[in-house]
C-alpha positions as a Markdown table, in Angstrom:
| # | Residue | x | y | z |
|---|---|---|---|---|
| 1 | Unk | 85.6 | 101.6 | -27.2 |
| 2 | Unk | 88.0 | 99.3 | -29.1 |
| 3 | Unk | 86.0 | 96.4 | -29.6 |
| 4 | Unk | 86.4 | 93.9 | -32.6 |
| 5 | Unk | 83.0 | 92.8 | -33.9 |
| 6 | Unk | 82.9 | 90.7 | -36.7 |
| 7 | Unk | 81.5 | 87.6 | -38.3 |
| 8 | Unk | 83.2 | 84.1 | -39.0 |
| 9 | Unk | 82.3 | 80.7 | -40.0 |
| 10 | Unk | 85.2 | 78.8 | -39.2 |
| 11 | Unk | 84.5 | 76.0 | -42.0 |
| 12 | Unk | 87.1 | 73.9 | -40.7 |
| 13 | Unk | 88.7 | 74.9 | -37.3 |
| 14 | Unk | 89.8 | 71.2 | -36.5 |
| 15 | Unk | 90.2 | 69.7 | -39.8 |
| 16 | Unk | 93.3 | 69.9 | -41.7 |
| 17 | Unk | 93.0 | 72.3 | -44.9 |
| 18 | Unk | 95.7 | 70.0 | -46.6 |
| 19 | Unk | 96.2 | 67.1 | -44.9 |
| 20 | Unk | 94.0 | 64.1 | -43.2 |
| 21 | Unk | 93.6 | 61.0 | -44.7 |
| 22 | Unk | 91.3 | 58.9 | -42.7 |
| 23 | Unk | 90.5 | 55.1 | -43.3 |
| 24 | Unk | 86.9 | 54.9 | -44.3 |
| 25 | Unk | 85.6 | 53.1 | -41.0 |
| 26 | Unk | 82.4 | 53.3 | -39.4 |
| 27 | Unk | 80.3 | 54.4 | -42.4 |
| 28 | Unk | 82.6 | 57.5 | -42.9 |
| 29 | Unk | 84.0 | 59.2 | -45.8 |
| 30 | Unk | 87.7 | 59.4 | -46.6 |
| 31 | Unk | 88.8 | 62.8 | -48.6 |
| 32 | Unk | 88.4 | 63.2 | -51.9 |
| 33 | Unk | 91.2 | 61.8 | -53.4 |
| 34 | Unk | 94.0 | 63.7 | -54.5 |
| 35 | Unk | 94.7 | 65.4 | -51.5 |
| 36 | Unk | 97.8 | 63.4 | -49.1 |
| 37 | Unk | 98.7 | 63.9 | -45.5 |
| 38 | Unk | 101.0 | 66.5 | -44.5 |
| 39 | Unk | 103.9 | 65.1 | -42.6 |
| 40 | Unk | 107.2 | 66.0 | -41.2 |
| 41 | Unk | 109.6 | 64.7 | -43.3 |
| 42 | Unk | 112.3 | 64.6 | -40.9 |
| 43 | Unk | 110.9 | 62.7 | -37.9 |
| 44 | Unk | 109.3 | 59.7 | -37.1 |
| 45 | Unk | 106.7 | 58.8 | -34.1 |
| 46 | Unk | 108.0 | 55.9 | -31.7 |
| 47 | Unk | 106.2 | 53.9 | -29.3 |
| 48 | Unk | 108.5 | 50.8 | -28.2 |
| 49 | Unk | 107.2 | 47.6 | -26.8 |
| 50 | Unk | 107.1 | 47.2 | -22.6 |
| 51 | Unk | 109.9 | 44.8 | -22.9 |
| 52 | Unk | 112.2 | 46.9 | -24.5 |
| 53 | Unk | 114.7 | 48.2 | -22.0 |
| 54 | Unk | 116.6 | 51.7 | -22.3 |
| 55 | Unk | 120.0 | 50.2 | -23.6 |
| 56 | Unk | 118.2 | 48.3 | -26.0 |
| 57 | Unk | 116.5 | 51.1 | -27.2 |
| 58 | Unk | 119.7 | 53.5 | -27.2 |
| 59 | Unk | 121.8 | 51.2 | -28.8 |
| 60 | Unk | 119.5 | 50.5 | -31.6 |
| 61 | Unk | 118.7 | 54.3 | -32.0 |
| 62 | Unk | 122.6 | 54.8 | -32.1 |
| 63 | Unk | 123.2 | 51.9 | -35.2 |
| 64 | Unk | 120.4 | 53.4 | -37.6 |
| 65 | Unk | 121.3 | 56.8 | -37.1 |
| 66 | Unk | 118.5 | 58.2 | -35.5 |
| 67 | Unk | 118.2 | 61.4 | -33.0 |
| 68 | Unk | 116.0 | 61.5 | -29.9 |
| 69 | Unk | 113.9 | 64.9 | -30.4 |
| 70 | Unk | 111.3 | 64.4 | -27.2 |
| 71 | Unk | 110.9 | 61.7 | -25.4 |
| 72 | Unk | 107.7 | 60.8 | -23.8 |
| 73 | Unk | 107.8 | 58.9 | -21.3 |
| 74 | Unk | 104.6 | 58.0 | -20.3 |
| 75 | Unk | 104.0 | 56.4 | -23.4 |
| 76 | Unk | 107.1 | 54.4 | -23.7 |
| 77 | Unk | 107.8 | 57.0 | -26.7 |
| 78 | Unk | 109.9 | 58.8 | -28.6 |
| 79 | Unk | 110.0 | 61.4 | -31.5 |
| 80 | Unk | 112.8 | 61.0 | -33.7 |
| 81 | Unk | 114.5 | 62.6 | -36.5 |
| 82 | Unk | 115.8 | 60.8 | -39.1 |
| 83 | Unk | 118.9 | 59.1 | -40.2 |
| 84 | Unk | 120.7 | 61.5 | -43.0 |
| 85 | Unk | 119.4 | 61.5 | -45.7 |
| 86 | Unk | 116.8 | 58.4 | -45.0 |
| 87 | Unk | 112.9 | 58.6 | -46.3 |
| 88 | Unk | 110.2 | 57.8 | -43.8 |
| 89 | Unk | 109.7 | 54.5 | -45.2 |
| 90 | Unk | 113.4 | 53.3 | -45.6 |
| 91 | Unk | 113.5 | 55.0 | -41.5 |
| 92 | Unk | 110.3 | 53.1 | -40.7 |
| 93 | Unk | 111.6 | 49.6 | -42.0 |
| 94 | Unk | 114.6 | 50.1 | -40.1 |
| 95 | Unk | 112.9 | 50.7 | -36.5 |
| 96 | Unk | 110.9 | 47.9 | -37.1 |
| 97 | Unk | 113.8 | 45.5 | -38.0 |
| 98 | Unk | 115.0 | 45.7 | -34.7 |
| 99 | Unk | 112.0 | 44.0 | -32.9 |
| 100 | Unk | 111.8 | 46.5 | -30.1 |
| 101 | Unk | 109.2 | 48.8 | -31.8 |
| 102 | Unk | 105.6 | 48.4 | -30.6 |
| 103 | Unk | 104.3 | 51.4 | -33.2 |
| 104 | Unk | 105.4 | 53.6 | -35.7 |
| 105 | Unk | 103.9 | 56.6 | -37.7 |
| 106 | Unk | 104.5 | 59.9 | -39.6 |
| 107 | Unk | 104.9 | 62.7 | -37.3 |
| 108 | Unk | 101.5 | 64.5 | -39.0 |
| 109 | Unk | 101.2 | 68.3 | -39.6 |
| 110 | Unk | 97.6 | 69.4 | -38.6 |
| 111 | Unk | 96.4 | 73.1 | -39.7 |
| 112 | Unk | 93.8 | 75.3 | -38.4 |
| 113 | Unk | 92.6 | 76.8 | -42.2 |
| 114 | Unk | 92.0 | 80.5 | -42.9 |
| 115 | Unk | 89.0 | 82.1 | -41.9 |
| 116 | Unk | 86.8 | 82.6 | -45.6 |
| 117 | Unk | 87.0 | 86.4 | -46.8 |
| 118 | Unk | 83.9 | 88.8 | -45.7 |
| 119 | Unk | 81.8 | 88.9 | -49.0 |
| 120 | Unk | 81.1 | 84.9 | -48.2 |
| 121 | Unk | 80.1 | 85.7 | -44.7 |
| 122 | Unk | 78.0 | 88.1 | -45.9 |
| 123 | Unk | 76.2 | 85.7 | -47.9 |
| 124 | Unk | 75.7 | 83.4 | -45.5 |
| 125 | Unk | 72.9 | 86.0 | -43.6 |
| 126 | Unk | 74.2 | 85.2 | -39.8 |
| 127 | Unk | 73.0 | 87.5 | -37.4 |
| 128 | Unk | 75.1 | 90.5 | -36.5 |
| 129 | Unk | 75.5 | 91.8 | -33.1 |
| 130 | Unk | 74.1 | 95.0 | -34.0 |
| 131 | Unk | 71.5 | 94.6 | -31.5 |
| 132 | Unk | 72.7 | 92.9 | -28.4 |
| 133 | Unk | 71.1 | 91.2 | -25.0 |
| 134 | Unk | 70.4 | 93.8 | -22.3 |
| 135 | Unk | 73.4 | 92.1 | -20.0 |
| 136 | Unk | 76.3 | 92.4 | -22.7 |
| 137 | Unk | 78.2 | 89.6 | -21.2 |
| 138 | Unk | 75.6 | 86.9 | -22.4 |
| 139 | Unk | 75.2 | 85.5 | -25.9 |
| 140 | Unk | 72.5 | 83.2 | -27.6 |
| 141 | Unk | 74.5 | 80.3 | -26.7 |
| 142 | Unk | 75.0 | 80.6 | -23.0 |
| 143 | Unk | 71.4 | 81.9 | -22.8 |
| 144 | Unk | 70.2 | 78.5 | -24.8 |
| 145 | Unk | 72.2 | 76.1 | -22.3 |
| 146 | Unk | 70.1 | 78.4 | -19.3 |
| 147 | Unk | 73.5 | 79.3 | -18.2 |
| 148 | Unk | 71.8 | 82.7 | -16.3 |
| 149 | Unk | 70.0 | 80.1 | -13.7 |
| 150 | Unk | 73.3 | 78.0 | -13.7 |
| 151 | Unk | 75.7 | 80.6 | -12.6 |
| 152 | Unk | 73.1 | 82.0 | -10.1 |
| 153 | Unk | 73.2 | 78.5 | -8.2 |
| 154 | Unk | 76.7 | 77.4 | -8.5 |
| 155 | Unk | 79.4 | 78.9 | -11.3 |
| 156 | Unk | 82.1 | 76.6 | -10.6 |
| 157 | Unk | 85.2 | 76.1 | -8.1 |
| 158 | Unk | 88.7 | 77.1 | -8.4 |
| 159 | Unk | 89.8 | 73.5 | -7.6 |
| 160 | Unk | 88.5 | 72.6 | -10.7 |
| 161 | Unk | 90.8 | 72.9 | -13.5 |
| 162 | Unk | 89.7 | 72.4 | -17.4 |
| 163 | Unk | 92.9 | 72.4 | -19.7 |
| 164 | Unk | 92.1 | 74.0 | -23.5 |
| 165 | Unk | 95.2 | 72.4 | -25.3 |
| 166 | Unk | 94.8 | 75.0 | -28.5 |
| 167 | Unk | 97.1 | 78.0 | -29.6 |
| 168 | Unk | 97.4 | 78.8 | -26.1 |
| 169 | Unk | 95.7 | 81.6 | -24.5 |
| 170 | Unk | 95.7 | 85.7 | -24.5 |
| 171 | Unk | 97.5 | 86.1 | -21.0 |
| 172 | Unk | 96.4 | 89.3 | -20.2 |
| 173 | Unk | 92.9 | 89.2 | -21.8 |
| 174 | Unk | 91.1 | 90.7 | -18.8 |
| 175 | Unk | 88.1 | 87.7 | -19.2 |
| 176 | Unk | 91.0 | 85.6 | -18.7 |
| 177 | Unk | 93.4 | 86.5 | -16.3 |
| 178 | Unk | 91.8 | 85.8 | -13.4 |
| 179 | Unk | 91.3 | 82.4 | -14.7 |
| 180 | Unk | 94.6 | 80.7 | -15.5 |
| 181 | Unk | 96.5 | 78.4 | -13.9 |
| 182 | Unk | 100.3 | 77.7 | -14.9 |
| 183 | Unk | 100.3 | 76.2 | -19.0 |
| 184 | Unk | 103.2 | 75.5 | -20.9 |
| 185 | Unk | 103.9 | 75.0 | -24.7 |
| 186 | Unk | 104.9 | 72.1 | -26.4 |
| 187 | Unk | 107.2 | 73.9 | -29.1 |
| 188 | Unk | 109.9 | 75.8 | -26.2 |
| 189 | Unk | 110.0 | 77.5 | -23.3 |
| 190 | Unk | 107.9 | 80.7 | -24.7 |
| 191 | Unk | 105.0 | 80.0 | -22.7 |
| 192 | Unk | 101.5 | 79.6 | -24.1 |
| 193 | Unk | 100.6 | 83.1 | -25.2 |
| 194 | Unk | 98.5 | 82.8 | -28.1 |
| 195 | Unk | 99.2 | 84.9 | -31.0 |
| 196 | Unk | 96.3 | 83.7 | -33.1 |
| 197 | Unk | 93.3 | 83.5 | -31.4 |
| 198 | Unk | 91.7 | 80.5 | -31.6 |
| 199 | Unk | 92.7 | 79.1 | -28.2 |
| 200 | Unk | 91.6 | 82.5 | -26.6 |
| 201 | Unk | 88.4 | 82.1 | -28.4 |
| 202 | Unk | 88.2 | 78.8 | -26.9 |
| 203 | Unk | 88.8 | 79.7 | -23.5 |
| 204 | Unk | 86.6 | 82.6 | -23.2 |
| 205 | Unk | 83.8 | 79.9 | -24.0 |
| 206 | Unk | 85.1 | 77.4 | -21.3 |
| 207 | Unk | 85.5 | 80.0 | -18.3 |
| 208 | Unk | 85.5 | 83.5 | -19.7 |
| 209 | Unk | 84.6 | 85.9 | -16.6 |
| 210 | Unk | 82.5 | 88.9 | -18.4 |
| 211 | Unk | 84.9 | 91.7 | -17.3 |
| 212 | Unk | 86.4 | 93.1 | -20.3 |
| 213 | Unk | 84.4 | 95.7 | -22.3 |
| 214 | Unk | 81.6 | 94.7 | -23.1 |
| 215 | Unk | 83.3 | 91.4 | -21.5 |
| 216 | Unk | 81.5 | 87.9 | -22.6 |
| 217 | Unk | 81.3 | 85.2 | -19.7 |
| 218 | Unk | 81.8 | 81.6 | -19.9 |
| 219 | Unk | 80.3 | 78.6 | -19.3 |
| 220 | Unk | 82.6 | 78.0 | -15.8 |
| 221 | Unk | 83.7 | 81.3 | -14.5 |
| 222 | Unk | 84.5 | 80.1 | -11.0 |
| 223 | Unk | 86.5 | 76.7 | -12.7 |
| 224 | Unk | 90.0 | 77.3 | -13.7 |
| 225 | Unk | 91.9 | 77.3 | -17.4 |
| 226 | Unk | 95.2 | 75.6 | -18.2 |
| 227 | Unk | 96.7 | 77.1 | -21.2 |
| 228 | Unk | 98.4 | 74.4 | -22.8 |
| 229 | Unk | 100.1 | 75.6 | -26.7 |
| 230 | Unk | 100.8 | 73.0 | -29.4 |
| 231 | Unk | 99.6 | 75.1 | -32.3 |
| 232 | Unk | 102.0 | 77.7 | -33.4 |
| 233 | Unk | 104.3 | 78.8 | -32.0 |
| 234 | Unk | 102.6 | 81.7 | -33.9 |
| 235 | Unk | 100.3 | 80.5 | -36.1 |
| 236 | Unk | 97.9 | 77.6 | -36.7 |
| 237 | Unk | 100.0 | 74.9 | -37.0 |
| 238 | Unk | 101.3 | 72.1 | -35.2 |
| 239 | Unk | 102.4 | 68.2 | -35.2 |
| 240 | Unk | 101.1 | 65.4 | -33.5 |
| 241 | Unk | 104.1 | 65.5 | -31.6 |
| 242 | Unk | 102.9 | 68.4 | -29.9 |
| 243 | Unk | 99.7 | 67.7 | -29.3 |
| 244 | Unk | 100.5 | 64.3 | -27.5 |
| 245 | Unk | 103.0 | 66.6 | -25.6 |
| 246 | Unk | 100.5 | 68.6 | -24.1 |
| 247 | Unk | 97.5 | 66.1 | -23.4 |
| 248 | Unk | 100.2 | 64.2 | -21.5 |
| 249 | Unk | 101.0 | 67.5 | -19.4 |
| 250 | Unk | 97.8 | 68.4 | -19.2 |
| 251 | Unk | 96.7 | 65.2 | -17.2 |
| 252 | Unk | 99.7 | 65.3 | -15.2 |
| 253 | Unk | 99.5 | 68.6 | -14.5 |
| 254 | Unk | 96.3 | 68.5 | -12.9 |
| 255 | Unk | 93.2 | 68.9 | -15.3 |
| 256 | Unk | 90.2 | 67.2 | -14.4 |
| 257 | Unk | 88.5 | 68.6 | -18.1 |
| 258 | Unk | 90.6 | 68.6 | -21.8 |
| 259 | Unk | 89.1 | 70.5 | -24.5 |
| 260 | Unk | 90.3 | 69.6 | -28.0 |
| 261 | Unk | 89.1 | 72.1 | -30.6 |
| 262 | Unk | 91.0 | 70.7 | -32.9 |
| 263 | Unk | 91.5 | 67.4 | -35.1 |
| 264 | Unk | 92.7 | 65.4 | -38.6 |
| 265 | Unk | 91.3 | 62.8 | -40.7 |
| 266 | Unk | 94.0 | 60.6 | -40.2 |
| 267 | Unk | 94.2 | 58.5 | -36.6 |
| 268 | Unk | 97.4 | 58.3 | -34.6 |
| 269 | Unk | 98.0 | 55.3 | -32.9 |
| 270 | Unk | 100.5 | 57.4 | -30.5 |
| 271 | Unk | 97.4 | 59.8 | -29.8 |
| 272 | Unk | 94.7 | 57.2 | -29.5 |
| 273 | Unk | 97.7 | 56.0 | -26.5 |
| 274 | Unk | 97.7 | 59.2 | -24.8 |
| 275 | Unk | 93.8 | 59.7 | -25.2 |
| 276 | Unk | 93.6 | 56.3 | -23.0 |
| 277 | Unk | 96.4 | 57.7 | -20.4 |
| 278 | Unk | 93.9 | 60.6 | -20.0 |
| 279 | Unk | 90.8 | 58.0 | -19.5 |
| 280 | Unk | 93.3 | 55.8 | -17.1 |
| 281 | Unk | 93.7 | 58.6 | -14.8 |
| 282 | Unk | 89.8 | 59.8 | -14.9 |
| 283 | Unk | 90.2 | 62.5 | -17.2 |
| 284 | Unk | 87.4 | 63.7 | -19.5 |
| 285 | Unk | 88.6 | 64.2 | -22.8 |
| 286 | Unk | 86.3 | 66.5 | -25.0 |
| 287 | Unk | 86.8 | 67.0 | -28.8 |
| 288 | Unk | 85.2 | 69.0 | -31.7 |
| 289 | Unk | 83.6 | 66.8 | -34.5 |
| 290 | Unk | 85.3 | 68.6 | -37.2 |
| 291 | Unk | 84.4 | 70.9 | -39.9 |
| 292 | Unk | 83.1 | 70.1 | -43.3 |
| 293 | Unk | 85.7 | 72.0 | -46.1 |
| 294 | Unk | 83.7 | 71.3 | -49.3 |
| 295 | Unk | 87.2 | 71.4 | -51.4 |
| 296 | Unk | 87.7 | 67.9 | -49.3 |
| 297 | Unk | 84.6 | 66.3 | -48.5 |
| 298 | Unk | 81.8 | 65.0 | -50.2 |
| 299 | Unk | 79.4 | 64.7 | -47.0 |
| 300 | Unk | 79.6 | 65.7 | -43.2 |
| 301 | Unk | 79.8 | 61.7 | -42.5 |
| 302 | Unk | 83.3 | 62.1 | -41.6 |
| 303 | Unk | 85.3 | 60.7 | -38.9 |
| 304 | Unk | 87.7 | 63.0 | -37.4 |
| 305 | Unk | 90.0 | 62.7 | -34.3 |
| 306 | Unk | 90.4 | 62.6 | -31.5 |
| 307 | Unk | 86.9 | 63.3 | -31.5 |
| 308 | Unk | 86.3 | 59.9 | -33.1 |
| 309 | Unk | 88.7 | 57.9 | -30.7 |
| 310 | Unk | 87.3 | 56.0 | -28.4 |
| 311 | Unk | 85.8 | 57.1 | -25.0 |
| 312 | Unk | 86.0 | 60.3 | -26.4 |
| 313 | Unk | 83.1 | 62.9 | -26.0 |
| 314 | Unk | 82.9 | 64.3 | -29.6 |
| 315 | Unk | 80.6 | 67.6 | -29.6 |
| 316 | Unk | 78.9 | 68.4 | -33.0 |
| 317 | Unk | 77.6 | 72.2 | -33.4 |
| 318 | Unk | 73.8 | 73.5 | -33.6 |
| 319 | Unk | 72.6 | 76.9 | -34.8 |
| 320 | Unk | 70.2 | 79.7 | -33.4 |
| 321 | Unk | 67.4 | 77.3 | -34.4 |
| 322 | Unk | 68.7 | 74.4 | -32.5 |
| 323 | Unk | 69.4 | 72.9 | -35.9 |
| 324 | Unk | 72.5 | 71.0 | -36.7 |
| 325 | Unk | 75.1 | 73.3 | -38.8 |
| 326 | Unk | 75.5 | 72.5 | -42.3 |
| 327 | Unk | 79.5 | 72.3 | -41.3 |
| 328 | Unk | 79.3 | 70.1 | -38.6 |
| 329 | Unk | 80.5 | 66.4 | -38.8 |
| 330 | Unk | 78.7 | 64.1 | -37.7 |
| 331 | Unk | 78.4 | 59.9 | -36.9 |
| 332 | Unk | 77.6 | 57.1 | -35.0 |
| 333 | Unk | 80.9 | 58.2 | -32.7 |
| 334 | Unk | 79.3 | 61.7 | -31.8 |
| 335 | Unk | 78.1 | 61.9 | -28.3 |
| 336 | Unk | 76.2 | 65.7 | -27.9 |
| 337 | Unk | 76.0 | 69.0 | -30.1 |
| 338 | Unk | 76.3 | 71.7 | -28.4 |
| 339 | Unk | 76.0 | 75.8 | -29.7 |
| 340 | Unk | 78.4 | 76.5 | -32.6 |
| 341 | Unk | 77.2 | 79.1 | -35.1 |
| 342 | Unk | 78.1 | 83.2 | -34.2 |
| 343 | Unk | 79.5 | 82.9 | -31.1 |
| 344 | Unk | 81.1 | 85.7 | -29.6 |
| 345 | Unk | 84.1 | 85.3 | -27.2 |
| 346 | Unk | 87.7 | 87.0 | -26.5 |
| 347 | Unk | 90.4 | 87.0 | -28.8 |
| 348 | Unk | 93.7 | 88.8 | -28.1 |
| 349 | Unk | 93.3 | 92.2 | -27.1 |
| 350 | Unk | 96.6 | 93.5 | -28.4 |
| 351 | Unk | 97.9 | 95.5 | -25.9 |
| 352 | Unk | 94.1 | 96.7 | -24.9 |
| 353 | Unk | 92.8 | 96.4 | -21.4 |
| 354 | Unk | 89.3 | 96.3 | -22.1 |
| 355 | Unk | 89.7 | 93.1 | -24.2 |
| 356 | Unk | 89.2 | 92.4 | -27.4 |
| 357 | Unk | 86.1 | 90.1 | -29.0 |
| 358 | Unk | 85.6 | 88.3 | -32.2 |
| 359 | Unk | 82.1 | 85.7 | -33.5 |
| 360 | Unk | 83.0 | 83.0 | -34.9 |
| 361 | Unk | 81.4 | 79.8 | -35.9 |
| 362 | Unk | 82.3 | 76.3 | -36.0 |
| 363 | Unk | 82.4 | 73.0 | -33.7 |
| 364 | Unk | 85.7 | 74.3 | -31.9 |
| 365 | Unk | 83.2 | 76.6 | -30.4 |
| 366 | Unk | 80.8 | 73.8 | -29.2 |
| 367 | Unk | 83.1 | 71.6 | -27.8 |
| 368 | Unk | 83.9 | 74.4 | -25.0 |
| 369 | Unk | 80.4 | 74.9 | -24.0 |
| 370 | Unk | 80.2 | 71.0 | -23.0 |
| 371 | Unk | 83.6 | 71.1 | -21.3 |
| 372 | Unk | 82.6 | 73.7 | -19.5 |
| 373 | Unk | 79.3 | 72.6 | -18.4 |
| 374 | Unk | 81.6 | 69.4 | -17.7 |
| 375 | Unk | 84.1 | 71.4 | -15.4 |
| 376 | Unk | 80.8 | 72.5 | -13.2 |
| 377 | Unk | 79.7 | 69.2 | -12.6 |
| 378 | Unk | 83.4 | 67.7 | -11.9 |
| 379 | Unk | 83.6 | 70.8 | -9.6 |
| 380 | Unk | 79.9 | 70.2 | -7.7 |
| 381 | Unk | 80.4 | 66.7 | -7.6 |
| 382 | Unk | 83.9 | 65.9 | -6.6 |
| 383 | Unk | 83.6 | 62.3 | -6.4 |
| 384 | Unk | 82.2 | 61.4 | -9.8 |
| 385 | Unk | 84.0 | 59.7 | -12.1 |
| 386 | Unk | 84.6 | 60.9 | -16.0 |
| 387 | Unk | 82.2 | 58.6 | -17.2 |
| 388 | Unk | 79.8 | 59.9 | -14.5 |
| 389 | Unk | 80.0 | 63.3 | -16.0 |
| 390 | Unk | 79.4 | 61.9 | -19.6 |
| 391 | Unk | 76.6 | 60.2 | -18.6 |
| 392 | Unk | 75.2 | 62.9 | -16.9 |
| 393 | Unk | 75.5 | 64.9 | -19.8 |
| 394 | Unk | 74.3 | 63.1 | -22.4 |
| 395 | Unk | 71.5 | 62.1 | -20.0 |
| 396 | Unk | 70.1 | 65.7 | -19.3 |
| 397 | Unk | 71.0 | 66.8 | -23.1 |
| 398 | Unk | 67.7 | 68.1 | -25.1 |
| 399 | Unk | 66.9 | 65.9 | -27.8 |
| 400 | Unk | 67.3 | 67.0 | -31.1 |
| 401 | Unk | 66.2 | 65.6 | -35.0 |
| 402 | Unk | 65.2 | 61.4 | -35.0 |
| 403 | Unk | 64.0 | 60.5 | -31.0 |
| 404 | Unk | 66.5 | 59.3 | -28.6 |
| 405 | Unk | 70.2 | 59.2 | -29.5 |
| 406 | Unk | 71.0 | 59.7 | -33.4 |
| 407 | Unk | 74.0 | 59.9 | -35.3 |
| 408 | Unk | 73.4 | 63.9 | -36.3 |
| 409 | Unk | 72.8 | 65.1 | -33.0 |
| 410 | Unk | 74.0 | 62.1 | -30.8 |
| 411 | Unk | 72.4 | 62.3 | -27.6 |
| 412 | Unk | 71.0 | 65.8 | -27.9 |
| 413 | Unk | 72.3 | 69.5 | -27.2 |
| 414 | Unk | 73.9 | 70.0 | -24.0 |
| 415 | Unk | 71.6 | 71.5 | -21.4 |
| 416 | Unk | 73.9 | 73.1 | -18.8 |
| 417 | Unk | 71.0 | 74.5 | -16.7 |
| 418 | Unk | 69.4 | 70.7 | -16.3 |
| 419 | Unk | 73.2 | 69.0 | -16.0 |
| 420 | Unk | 73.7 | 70.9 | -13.1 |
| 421 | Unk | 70.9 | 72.1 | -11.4 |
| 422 | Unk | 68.4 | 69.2 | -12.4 |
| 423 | Unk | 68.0 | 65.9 | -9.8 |
């Protein structure tokens, strides 16, 4: 049987390994100093006031210089690349000269790190899957959330569709294929095939199906997944650019659910935009807290976003014990934790038909379970509203650490079985 078992903590899945410089707001932390943003040096975010008509905007584009990359539209938007030679600043000062611009930013770079190497996971003493549950497509999370009772009642509907914008998605993977709706990628016309993993990780959590070998199944097996790329093309990497790109489609597209594994320090005021396009058009947007990188930050009380935007539901991660992992961040903006550490999912099987399966740890793998359990309740009750759903959530969550609703564990750890199945 070719079947990959192994053991990662991702320490930070969402947060940027060299960038992310967040304004200390809220009681949180910025980075140690030192470490700058990452940016693309040769573009430059737009967002133009309402008033500002096309020919305006064209004409003024046309005197500095400046090149249209992607508009979007939505948004009033624009990426742009830079006049020859021009730095970001001189290029910024210029846009805003003509009085037409409403915002302007750095078009950020945000990296998924590298995984640690295998001697620290080693020392960290997580449990193997050595010894594994007697049905094979179950693990400690989905059991903790009572997901067994869940599915037996009601797994989910088809009309239901819960977009994981990520590093897209294995295709083929045979948890997944049955799954997927159309996706797209916000780098070309490539598709979303992930060549990393992290997105396929991701989605086998959301609405994984159990039918590769061993097969693991997901929170929402009868919901559907929208593949949706802006990491990569292939690799971990990707601008703010892209990821507005693909929120945007994603709610126009159809998605009920978003799931936002991943994150930066630093806020964009183009993303906090198309976070509240999603929340216009009744669109629950989830997001990972973020990962503590102890090269970068000093404490766990760190903002990150989207997760921190607001109206976002930020999901922190809790271990085995229903303890809050060491790694997770955490804040008066989280909502729910949710199960994070060791969690076993698909990754790209690489040309295998029985799948392929990876652990890995980190709150890119809790924010899935709650979108998930999210995606069941949008599909049982069609006529709630997002905030419905949240409420519900957070609501029939188990309470965890101080009573009531803390800034560790926020309202508690999802409880899929209660969400769903409770009155």
């Amino acid at each position: 049987m070719r079947t990959r078992w192994c053991i990662s903590l991702v320490v930070a899945a969402q947060a940027l390994a060299a960038c992310g410089q967040g304004a200390p707001t809220g009681g949180a932390l910025a980075p140690r100093p030192g470490l700058s943003r990452r940016v693309d040096a040769g573009s430059v975010l737009v967002r133009w006031r309402p008033e500002a008509g096309t020919g305006r905007i064209r004409a003024s584009l046309a005197a500095g210089g400046f090149g249209v990359r992607r508009e979007l539209a939505a948004l009033h938007a624009m990426s742009l690349t830079l006049p020859r030679g021009a730095s970001l600043a001189a290029a910024t000062a210029t846009l805003q000269r003509t009085g037409l611009v409403a915002s302007v930013e750095p078009n950020a770079i945000w990296r998924l790190p590298a995984r640690p190497p295998a001697a620290a996971l080693r020392a960290l003493g997580l449990p193997r899957f050595g010894v594994r549950d007697a049905d094979p497509a179950l693990s400690w999370g989905q059991r903790r959330l009572g997901l067994p009772r869940t599915w037996a009642t009601f797994p989910g509907a088809p009309g239901t569709v819960i977009a994981v914008i990520d590093t897209g998605v294995d295709l083929q993977h045979p948890d997944l294929r049955n799954v997927l709706v159309p996706g797209t990628s916000t780098f070309d016309e490539s598709g979303p095939q992930d060549y990393e993993g992290h997105g396929t990780h991701v989605a086998g959590i959301v609405a994984g199906m159990g039918l590769g070998d061993p097969g693991v199944k997901g929170v929402a097996p009868g919901c559907r997944v929208m593949p949706v790329k802006v990491m990569g093309p292939r690799g971990r990497e990707g601008k703010v650019e892209n990821v507005v790109a693909g929120l945007l489609w994603a709610v126009d597209h159809g998605a009920k659910v978003v799931n936002m594994s991943l994150g930066d320090e630093g806020s964009s005021p183009l993303l906090r935009d198309a976070v509240r396009y999603a929340q216009q058009r009744d669109v629950l947007v989830v997001a990972a807290s973020g990962n503590l990188d102890p090269e970068r930050h000093a404490t766990a009380n760190t903002m990150n976003y989207p997760a921190a935007l607001p109206g976002v539901m930020a999901v922190g991660a809790t271990d085995i014990q229903d303890q809050l992992a060491d790694f997770s961040f955490w804040g008066t903006w989280l909502s729910i934790t949710a199960p994070g550490v060791d969690i076993h999912s698909a990754v790209p099987a690489e040309g295998d038909e029985r799948g392929a399966y990876l652990s890995e740890s980190g709150t890119s793998m809790a924010a899935p379970f709650v979108a998930g359990v999210a995606g069941l309740l949008r599909a049982k009750h069609p006529t709630w509203t997002a905030a419905q759903v949240r409420e519900r959530l957070e609501q029939t969550a188990k309470d965890l650490g101080a009573p009531g609703y803390d800034p560790k564990f926020g309202h508690g750890r999802v409880d899929a079985a209660r969400a769903v199945l409770g009155p």
